[in-house]
Backbone bond lengths (Angstrom), bond angles and torsions (degrees), N, CA, C in turn:
res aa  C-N    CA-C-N  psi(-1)  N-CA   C-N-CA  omega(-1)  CA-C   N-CA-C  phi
1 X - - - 1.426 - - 1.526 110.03 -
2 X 1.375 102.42 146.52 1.888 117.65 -179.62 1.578 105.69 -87.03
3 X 1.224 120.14 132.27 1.850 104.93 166.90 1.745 89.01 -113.15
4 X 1.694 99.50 128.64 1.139 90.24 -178.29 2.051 80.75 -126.70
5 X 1.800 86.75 178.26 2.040 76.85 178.41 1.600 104.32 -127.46
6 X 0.953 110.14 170.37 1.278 114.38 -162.48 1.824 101.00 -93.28
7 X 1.458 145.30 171.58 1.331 132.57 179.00 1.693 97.18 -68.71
8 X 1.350 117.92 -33.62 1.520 98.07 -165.35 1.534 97.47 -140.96
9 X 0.927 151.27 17.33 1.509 153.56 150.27 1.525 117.29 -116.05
10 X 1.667 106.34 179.37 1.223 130.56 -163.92 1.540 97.32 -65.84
11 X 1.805 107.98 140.03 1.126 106.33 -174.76 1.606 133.57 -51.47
12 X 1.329 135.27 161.87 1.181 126.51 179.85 1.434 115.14 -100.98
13 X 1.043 127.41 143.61 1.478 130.79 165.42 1.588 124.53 -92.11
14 X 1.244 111.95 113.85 1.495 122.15 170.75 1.257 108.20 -73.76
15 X 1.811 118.48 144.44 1.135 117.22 168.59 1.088 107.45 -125.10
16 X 1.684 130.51 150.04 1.538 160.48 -158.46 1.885 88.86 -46.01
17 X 1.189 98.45 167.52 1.702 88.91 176.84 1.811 79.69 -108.51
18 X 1.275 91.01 161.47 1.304 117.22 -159.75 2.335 88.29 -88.74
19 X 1.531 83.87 164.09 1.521 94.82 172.63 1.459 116.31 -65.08
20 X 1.339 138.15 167.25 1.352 124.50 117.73 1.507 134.46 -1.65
21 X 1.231 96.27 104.05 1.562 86.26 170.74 1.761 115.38 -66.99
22 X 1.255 144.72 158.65 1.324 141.13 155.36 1.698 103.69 -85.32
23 X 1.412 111.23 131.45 1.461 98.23 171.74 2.037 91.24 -127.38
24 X 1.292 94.28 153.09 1.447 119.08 -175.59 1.388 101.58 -47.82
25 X 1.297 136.81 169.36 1.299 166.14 -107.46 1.760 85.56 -151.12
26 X 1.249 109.57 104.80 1.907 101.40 177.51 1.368 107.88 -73.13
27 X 1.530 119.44 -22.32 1.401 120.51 179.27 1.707 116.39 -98.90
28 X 1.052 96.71 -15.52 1.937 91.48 173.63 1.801 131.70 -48.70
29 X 1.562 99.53 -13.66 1.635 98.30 -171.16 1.839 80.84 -104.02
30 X 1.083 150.01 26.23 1.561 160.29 151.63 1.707 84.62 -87.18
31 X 0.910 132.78 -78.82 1.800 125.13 -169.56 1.184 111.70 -72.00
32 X 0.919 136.90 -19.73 1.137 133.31 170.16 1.797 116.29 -77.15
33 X 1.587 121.63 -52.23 1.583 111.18 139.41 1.216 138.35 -43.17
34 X 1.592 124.42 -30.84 1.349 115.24 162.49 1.310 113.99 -75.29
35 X 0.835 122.39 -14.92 2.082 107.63 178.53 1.198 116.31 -114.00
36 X 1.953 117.06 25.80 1.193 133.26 -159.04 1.704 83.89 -123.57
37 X 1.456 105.86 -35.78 1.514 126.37 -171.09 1.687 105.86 -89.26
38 X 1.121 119.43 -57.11 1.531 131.77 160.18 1.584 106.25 -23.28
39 X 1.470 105.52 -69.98 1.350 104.83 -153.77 2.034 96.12 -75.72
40 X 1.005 130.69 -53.00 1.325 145.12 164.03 1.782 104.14 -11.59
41 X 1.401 115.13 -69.66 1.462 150.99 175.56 2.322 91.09 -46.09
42 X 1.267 103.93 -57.77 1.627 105.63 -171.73 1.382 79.46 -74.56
43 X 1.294 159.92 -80.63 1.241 140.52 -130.03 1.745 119.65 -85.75
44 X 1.696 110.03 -10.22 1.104 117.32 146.52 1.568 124.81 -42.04
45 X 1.965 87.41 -77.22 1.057 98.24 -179.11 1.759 141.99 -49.83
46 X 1.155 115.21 -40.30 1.434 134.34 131.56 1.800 130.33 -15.34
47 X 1.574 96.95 -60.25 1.810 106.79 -179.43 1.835 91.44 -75.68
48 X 1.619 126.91 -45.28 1.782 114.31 162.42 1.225 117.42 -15.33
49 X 1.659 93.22 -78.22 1.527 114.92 -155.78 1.674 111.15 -63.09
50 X 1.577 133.03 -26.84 1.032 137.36 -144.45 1.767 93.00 -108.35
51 X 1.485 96.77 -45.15 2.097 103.12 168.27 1.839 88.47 -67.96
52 X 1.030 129.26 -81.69 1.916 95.56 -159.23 1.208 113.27 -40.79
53 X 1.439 125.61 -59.40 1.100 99.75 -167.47 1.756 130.23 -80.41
54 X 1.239 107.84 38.49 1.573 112.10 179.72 1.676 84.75 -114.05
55 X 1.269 118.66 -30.06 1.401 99.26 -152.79 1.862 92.92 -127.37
56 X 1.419 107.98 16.22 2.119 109.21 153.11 1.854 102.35 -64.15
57 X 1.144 104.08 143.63 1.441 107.97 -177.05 1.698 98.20 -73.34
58 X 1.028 109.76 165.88 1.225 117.49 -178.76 1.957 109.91 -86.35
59 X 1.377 130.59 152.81 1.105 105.92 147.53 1.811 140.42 -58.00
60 X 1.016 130.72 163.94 1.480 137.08 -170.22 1.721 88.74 -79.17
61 X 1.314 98.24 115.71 1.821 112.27 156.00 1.553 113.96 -33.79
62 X 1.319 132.86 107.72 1.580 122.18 163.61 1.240 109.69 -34.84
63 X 1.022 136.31 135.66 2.179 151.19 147.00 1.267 103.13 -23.18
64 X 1.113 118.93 -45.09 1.642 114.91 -172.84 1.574 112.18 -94.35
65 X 1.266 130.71 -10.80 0.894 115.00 -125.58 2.100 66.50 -130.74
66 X 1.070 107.79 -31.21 1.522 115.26 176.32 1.920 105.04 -80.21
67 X 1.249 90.26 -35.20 1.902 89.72 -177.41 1.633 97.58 -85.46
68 X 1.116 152.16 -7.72 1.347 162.84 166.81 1.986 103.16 -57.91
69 X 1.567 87.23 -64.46 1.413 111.03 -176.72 1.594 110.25 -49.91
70 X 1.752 106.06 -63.92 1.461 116.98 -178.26 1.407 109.12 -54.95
71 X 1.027 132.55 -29.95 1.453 140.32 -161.66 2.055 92.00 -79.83
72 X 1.450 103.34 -72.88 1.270 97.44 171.41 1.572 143.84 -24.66
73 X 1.513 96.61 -46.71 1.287 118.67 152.44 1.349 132.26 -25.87
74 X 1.252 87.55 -65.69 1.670 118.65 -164.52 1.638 104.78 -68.67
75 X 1.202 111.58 -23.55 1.768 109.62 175.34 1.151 106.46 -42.28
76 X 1.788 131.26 -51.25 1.017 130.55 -162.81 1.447 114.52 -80.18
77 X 1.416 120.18 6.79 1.654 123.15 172.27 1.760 105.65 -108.01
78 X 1.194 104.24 37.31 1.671 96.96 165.51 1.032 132.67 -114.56
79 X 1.762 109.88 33.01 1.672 142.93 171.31 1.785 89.62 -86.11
80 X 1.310 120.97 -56.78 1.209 114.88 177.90 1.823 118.78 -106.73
81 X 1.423 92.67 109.21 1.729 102.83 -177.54 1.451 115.28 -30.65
82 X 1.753 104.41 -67.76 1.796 126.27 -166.27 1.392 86.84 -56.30
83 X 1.273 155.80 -50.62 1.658 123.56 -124.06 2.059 79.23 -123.07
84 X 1.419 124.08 -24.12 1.392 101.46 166.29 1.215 128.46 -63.24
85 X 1.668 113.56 -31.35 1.774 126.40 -168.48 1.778 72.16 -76.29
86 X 1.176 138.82 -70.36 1.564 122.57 -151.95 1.314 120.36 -55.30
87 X 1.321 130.30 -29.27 1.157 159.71 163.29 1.481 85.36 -64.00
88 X 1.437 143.93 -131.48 1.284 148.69 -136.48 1.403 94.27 -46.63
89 X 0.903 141.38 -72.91 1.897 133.79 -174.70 1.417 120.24 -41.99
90 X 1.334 101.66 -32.33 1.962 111.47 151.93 1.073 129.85 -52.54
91 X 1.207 107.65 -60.67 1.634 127.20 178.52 2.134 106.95 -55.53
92 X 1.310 102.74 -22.23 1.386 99.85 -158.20 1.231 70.62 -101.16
93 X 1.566 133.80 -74.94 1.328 124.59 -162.97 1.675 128.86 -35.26
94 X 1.589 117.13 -31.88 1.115 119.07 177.70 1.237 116.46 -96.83
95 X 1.499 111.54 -1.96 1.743 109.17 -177.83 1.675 105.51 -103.91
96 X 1.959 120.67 -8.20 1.302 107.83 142.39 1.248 134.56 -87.57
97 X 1.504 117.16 -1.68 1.602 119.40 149.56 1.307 139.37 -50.02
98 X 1.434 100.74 -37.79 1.491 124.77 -158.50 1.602 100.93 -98.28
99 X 1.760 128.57 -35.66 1.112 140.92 -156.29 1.697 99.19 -105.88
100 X 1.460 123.93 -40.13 1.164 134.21 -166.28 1.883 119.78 -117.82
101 X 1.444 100.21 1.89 1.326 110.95 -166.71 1.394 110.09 46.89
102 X 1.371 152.77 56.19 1.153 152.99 -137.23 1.673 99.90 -148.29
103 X 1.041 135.08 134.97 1.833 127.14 -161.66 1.683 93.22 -112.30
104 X 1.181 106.97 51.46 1.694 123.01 155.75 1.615 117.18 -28.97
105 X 1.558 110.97 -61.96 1.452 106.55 176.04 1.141 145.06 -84.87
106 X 2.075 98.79 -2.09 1.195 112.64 -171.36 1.590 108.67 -93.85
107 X 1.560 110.99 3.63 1.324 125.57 -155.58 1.474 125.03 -111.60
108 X 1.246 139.55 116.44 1.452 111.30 171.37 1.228 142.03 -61.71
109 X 0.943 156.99 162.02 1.555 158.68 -155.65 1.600 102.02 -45.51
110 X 1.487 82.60 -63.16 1.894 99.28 -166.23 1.723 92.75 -54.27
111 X 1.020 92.71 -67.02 1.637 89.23 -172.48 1.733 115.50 -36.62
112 X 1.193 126.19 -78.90 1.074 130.41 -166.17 1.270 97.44 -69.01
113 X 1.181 159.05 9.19 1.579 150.46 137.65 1.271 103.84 -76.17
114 X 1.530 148.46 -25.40 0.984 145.33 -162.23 1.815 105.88 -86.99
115 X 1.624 114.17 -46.88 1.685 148.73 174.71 1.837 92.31 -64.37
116 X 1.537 123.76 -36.26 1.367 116.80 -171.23 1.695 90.71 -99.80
117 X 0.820 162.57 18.39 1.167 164.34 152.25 1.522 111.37 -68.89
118 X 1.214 116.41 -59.76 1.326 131.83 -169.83 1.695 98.80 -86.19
119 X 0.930 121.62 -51.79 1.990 119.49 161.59 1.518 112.01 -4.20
120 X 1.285 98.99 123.46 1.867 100.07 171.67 2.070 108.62 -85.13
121 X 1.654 97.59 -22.39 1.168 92.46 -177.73 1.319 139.34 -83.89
122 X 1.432 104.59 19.75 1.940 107.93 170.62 1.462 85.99 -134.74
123 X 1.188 104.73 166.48 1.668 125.86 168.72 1.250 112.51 -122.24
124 X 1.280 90.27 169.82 2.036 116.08 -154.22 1.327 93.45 -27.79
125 X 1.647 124.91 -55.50 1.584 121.40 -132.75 2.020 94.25 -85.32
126 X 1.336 118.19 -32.58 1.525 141.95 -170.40 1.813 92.49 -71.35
127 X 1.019 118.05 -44.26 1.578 109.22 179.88 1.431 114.84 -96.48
128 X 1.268 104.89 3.69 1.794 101.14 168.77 1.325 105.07 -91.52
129 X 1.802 110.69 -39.61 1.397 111.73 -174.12 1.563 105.40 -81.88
130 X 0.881 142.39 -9.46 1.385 143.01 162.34 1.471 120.72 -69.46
131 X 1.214 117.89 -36.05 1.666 137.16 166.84 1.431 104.04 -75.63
132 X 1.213 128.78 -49.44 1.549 105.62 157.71 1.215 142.30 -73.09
133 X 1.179 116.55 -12.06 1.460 143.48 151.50 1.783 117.02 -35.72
134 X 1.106 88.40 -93.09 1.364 107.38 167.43 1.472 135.11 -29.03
135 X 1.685 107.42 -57.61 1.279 118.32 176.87 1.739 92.59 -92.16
136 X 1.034 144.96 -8.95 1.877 106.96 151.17 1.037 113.24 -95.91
137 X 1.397 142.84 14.11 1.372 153.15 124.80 1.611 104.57 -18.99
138 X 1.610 101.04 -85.30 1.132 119.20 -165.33 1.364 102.09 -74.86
139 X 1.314 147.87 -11.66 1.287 130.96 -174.93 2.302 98.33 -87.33
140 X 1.603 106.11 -15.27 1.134 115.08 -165.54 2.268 97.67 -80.80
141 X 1.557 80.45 -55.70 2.035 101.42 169.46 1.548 104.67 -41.69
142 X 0.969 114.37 -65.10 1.585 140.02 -147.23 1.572 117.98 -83.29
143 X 1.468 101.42 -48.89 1.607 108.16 -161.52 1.326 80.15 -102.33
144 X 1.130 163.98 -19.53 1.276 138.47 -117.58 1.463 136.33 22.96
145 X 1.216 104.72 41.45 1.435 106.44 -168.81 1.714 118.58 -69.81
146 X 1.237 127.94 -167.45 1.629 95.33 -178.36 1.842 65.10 -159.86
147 X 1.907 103.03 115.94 1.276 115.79 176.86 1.436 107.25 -84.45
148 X 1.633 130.69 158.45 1.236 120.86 142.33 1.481 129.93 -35.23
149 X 1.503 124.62 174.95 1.202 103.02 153.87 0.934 142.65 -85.85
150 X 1.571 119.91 -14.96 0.852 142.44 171.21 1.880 106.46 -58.16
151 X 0.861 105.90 -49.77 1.646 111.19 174.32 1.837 105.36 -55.87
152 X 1.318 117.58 -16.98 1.342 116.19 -162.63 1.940 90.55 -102.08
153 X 1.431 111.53 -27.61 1.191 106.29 -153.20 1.703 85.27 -84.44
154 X 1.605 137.19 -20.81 1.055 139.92 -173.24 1.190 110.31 -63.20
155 X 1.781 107.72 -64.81 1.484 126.48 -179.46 1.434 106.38 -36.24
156 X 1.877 114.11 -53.08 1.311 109.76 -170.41 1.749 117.25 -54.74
157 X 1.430 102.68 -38.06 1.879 115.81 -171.10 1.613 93.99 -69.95
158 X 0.975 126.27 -43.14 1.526 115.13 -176.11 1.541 126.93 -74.13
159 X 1.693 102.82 -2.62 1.507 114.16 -176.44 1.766 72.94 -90.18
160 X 0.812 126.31 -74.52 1.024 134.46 -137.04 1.597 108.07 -73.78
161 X 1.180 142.08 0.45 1.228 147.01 -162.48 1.633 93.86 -127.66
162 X 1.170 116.76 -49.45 2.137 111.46 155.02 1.250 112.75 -19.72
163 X 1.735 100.47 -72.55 1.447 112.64 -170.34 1.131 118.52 -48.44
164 X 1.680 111.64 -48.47 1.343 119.30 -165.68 1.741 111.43 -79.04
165 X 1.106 106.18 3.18 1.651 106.80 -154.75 1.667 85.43 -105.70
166 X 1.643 124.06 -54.83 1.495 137.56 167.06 1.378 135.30 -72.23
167 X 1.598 107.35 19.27 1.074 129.29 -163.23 1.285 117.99 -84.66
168 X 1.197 158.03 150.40 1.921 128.39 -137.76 1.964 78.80 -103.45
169 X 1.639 128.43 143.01 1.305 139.43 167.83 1.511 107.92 -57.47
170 X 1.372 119.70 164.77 1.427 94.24 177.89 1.458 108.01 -92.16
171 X 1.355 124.98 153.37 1.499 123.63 -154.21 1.297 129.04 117.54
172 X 1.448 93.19 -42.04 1.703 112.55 -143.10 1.980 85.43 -86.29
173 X 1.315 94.33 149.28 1.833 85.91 171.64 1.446 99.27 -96.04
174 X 1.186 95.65 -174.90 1.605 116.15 -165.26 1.869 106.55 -81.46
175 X 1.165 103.67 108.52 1.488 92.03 169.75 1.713 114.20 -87.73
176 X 1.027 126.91 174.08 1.703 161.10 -168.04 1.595 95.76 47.14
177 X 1.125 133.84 61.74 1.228 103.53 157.96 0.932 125.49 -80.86
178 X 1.280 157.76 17.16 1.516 167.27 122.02 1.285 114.43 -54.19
179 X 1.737 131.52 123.89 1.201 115.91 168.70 2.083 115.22 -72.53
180 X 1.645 111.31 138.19 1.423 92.18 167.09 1.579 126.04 -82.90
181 X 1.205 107.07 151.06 1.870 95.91 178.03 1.307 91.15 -58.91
C-alpha cells in the first residue's frame, strides 16, 4: 500500500490494483445447448428405436417348430392321461393343418384317417403310426381309458417323430399355405 496525503486532510490510502477480472465465455451457453440438445436428440432416438422394436410384429412361429414346442410342454401333463392325449393330438392335429393345409381339427378321427389314407404326403409306415396314434388318443379322450405310462411315453415319441419326420428340410419352402376346402 501507497500513503499518499491529501492537500488538507488525513492521509489517503491507495489500494493494490486489483487482478483481472475473468469474464465468462460469451459463447459457452451455445455449447452448452448443443450437448443439452445432443444428448436430448440420443435419448429420443433411443425411446424410437426401443418402442419399434417392442411393438415390430414378430415373425409367424414355423408349424413344426411350434408343434415341437407344444409337445415338449405336454411332458409335464402325464399326471393326467385325458388332457395330455388332448393336448398331444392337438398339437399334431394343428401342426398338419398349418404344414399340410389338411383340416385335421375340423375332422373326426375316422374322417381325417380316411382323407390321410389317400394323401401322397406321408408313407405307408407315417399313416400306420398316425392311425395308431390317433385312435389310442381317442380311446384315452373318449373311453376314458387310463393308459400305462409307458403307453403315454409312446404316444408322446410318435407325436413327436411325425413332426420330426414331416418337418419342412432346410431349403425346402413351406408347403400348404392355403387351407384346402
Amino acid at each position: 500500500m501507497i500513503n499518499a496525503t491529501a492537500t488538507n486532510g488525513p492521509p489517503i490510502q491507495l489500494l493494490d490494483i486489483k487482478p483481472p477480472l475473468e469474464l465468462p465465455d460469451p459463447w459457452a451457453w451455445v455449447w452448452w445447448t448443443l450437448g443439452l440438445l445432443l444428448a436430448t436428440g440420443m435419448l429420443v432416438a433411443a425411446a424410437v428405436w426401443i418402442y419399434r422394436e417392442l411393438t415390430r410384429p414378430k415373425p409367424p412361429e414355423m408349424p413344426h417348430l411350434r408343434a415341437q414346442r407344444q409337445l415338449r410342454d405336454a411332458r409335464g401333463l402325464t399326471g393326467d392321461p385325458a388332457i395330455f392325449c388332448a393336448v398331444v393330438s392337438g398339437a399334431v392335429r394343428v401342426y398338419l393343418e398349418e404344414r399340410f393345409a389338411l383340416r385335421a381339427p375340423e375332422q373326426t378321427t375316422e374322417e381325417f384317417l380316411a382323407a390321410m389314407q389317400v394323401s401322397s404326403r406321408f408313407n405307408a409306415a407315417q399313416k400306420i403310426a398316425m392311425t395308431q396314434f390317433l385312435q389310442q388318443c381317442d380311446l384315452v379322450k373318449f373311453a376314458r381309458e387310463t393308459p400305462a405310462h409307458e403307453m403315454l411315453d409312446w404316444l408322446h415319441a410318435s407325436a413327436v417323430r411325425l413332426v420330426n419326420e414331416t418337418a419342412p428340410k432346410p431349403g425346402e419352402p413351406p408347403r400348404g399355405a392355403s387351407k384346402i376346402p
